[in-house]
N, C-alpha and C positions, 0 to 999 in steps of 0.2 A: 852502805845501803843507800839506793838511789831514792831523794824526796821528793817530791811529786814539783815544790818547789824550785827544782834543777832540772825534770823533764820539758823538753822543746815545746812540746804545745800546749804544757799548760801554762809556759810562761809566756805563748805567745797569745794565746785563748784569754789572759789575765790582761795583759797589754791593750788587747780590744775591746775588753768590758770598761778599761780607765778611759778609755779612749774619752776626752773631753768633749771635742765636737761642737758644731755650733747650729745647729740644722733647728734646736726644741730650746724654747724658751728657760722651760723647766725644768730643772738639775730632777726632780724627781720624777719627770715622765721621760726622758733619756734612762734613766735606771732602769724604769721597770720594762720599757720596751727592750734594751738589752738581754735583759732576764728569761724571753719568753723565747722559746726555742720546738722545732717540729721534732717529735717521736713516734717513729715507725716500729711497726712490730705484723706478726706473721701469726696468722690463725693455723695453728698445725692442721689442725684437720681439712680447710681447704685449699690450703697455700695463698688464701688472700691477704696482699698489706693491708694495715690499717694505719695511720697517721692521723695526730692531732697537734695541738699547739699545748704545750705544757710551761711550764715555771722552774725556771734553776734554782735548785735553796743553799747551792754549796758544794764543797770538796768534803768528802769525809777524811775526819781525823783522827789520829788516837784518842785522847779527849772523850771525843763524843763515844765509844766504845765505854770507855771507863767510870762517867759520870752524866746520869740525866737532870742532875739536881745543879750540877754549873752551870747550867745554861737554860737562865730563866726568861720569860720574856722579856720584850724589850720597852722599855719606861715611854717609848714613842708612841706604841701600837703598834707597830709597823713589823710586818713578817722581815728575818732579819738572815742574811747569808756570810758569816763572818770569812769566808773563803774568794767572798765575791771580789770585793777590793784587791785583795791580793796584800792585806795584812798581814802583820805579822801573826804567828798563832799562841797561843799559850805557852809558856816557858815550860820544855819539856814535849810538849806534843808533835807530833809527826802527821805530814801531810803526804792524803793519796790522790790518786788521781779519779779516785771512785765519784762519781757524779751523783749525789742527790736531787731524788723526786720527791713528790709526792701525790697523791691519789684516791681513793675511793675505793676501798679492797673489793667492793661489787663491780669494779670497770672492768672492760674489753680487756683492756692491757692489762691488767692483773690474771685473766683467765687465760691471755696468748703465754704469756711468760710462768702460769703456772703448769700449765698442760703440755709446757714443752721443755721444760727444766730439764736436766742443766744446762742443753745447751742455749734454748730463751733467747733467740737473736734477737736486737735491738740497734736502729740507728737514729743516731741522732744530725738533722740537718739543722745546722745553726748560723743564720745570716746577720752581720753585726755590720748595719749600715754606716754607722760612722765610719768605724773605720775599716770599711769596704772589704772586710775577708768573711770567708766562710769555712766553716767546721763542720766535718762529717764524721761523724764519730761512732763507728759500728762495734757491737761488742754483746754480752749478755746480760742480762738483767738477772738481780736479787729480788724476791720481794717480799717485806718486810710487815705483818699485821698480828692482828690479837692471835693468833693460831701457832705463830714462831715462838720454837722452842728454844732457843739459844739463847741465852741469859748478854749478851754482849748486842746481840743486834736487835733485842728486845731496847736496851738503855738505849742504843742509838735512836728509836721509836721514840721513846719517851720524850730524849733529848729535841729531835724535831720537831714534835709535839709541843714543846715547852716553847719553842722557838715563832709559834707563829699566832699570830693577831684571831683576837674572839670571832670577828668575821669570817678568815677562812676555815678557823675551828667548826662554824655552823655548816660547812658545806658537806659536812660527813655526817651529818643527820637526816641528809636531803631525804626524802624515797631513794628507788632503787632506780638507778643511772639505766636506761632506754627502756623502761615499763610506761605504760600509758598513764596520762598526766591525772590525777584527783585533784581539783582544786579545795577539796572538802579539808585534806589531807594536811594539814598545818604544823612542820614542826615547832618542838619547845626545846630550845636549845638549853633552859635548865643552868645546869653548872659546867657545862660541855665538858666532863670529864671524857678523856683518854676513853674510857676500861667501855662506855658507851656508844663511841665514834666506830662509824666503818671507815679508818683509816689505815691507811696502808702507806709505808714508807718503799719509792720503787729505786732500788738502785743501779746502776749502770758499772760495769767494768770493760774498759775499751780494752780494744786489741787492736786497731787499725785509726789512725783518726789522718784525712785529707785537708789541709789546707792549704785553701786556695784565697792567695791574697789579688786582689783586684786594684784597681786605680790607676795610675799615671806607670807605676813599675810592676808587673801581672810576677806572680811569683808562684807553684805550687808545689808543697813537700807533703810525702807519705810519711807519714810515723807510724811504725808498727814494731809490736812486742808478739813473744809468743803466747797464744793463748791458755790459759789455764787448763790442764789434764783434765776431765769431767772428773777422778776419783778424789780431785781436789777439794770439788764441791762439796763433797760430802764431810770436810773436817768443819772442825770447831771454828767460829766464827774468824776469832780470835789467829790463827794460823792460817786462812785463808787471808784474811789482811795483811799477815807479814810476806805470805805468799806475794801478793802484787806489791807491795815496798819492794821489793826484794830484785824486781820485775827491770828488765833491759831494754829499753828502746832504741832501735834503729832507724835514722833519718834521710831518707834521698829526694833530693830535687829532679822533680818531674817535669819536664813540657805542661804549661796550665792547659 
C-alpha cells in the first residue's frame, strides 16, 4: 500500500519546506512564511472563485484518526505541524497525503465546500520561494466541525485542536467572519474549550497536484491519481482513508 511518504510530490513538496535558504535572518520567519499557502474555492451558486491565504498544519495520519489525547500541545506555544519537517511519524502510523487546514466553520470556504459536497473543488497554489518551485494542488475538500458525525474525524478535530497555541485558539471566538464590525463586542476566551469554538478542521484531498520548479534548471511534472467515486464519500471515515492510502499516482514531465 502506497505511503504518502513514497508519493513524488509529497516528497518533493517536503524537500521545499526543508529547503534551508539564506534570503531571512530567522529560522523561525522562513518557517512560518513557507507554511502560508493560497486556497481557492467556488461559490456553487454563482460560479465565482474565491481565494485567500491560509496556514499548512500538516499531512493527516493514522494516528491522528485514532487518538486525540497523543497529541497535546506543544511545551513552546507554538502551533505545531509534525508532517511539516518531513519527520519521522510514530511507530506504526501511516501517512497521507490529505492536507490539513484550518478555519472558522462560519467562513466562505466552509459554506463553498459545504453547499457543494462531494464534489467541493478546491485548489491549492503554493509558492515556496527559496526553493523556487510552485504547487498546484486541485482536489476536494472535507470539512470537519462540531456537527460531524463520524467519531474518527471528530478525534482528528480534537487532535488539531490539541495542536495549536491559546492565541489561535481565540480566533474562533472572534464574531462572525464578514458581519459588520461592533467594537462594543469583546470576546472572553475563558478556558477556549473545543465544544465552544466555531472551528472547523478543512481538509483537502488532491487528485491533480502541478509542479513547476523554477531557477537556473525550469522543470515541470503533473501528478495525478484517480479521483475518488462521490458514493466513496459517503463511507466511514475510517475507509475513505484507506481509500486514498491505497490511491496510484501517475507522474509525466511537461514543457514548464
Amino acid at each position: 500500500m502506497p505511503s504518502a511518504s513514497k508519493v513524488s510530490w509529497v516528497v518533493a513538496l517536503k524537500a521545499a519546506l526543508n529547503h534551508g535558504g539564506t534570503r531571512r535572518p530567522k529560522r523561525w520567519r522562513r518557517e512560518a512564511k513557507r507554511k502560508q499557502l493560497q486556497l481557492a474555492t467556488v461559490d456553487p451558486d454563482t460560479l465565482a472563485p474565491s481565494v485567500r491565504t491560509v496556514v499548512f498544519r500538516g499531512f493527516l495520519r493514522s494516528d491522528h484518526l485514532a487518538s486525540a489525547a497523543a497529541m497535546s500541545a506543544p511545551a513552546d506555544g507554538s502551533d505545531s505541524e509534525e508532517s511539516l519537517a518531513g519527520g519521522p511519524s510514530p511507530e506504526g502510523s501511516r501517512d497521507s497525503c490529505i492536507i490539513i487546514l484550518v478555519t472558522d466553520s462560519r467562513s466562505q470556504k466552509v459554506h463553498h465546500a459545504r453547499a457543494s459536497f462531494p464534489k467541493a473543488p478546491v485548489e491549492i497554489c503554493w509558492w515556496l520561494d527559496e526553493a523556487a518551485v510552485q504547487f498546484r494542488i486541485a482536489g476536494r475538500a472535507l470539512v470537519v466541525d462540531h456537527s460531524t458525525a463520524d467519531s474518527q474525524l471528530r478525534a482528528v478535530r480534537a487532535a488539531v485542536w490539541n495542536r495549536l497555541r491559546a492565541s489561535t485558539r481565540e480566533t474562533f471566538i472572534w464574531p462572525e467572519p464578514g458581519k459588520p464590525r461592533d467594537d462594543a463586542v469583546v470576546p472572553n476566551p475563558g478556558e477556549l474549550r473545543m465544544e465552544d469554538a466555531h472551528f472547523a478542521v478543512f481538509l483537502v484531498l488532491p487528485s491533480t497536484v502541478d509542479e513547476l520548479q523554477l531557477g537556473g534548471r525550469q522543470r515541470r511534472r503533473i501528478h495525478k491519481t484517480a479521483p475518488l467515486p462521490e458514493d466513496q464519500w459517503q463511507l466511514p471515515f475510517s475507509d475513505l482513508f484507506e481509500q486514498v492510502l491505497s490511491q496510484n499516482w501517475e507522474v509525466a514531465d511537461v514543457n514548464p
